[in-house]
C-alpha positions, 0 to 999 in steps of 0.5 A: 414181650411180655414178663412171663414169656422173658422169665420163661426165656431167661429159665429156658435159656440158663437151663438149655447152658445143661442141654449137652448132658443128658436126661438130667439136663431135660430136667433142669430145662424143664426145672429152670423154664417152669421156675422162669415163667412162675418169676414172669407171672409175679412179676407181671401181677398175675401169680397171687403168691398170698393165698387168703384163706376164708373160713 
């Protein structure tokens, strides 16, 4: 398992705790699971979070 599927897991699961309560919960799901993947990324050096502007 890879970083990025473990930070989508961890959001997916912190998010799914909320899954009993509705429309808002499938949003934190949602809010969680992107936020735990993008974690994934930067942690496993596939998310660039410095962009380097040229001109």
């Amino acid at each position: 398992m890879n970083a990025a599927l473990a930070g989508l897991v961890a959001g997916m699961a912190l998010g799914f705790a909320g899954y009993f309560g509705g429309f808002w919960a499938f949003l934190l799901v949602l809010v969680l699971g992107a936020v735990g993947l993008v974690v994934g990324l930067a942690v496993q050096g596939d998310l660039a979070l410095r962009v380097r502007r040229q001109r």
